[in-house]
C-alpha positions as CSV (number, residue, x, y, z in Angstrom):
1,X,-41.8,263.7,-0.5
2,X,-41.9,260.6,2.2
3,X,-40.9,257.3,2.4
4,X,-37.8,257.6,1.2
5,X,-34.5,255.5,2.6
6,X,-30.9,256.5,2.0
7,X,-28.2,253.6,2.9
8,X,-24.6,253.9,3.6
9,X,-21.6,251.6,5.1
10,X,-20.2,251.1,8.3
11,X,-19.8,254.4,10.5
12,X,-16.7,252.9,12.3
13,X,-18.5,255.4,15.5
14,X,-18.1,258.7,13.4
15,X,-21.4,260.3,12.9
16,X,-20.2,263.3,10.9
17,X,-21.7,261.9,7.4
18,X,-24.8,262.5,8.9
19,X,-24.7,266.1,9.7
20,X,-26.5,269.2,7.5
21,X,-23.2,270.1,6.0
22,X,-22.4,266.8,4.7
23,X,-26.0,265.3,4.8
24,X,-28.0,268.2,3.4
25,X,-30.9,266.5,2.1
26,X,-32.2,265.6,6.0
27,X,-33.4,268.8,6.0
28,X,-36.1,267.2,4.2
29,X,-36.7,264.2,5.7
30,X,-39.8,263.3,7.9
31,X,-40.6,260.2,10.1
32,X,-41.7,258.4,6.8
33,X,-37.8,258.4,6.2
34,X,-35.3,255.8,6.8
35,X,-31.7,255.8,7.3
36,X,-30.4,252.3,7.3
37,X,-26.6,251.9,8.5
38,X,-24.9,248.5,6.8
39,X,-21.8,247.1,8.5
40,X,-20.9,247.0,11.9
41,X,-22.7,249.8,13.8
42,X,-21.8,249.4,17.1
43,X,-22.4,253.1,17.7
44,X,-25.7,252.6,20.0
45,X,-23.7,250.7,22.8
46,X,-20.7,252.7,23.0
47,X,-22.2,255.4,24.5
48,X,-19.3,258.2,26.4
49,X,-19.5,262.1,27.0
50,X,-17.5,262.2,23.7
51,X,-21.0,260.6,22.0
52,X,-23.4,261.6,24.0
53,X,-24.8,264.1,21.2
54,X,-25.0,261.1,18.7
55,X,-26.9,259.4,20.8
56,X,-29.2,262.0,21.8
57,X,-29.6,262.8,17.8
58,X,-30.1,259.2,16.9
59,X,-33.3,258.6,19.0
């Protein structure tokens, strides 16, 4: 199943919601898939050794 886009709020720079634990259905999601991030995501420009990994999982 493609094309499908999941929403959620601001991330206030923590990235856990989006791992397998807590995100399980991106297991299934392809390139068709969207995540769209509403609020104040400032998460790609505050970019430290602490958040390097988001970064790197992001792109």
């Amino acid at each position: 199943m493609a094309g499908r886009i999941y929403v959620t709020g601001d991330c206030h720079g923590s990235f856990s919601r989006f791992s397998v634990k807590d995100f399980r259905l991106q297991k299934d999601m392809d390139k068709e898939d969207y995540v769209i991030i509403c609020g104040d995501f400032g998460g790609i420009w505050h970019i430290d050794a602490e958040n390097r990994q988001e970064k790197y999982w992001l792109e």
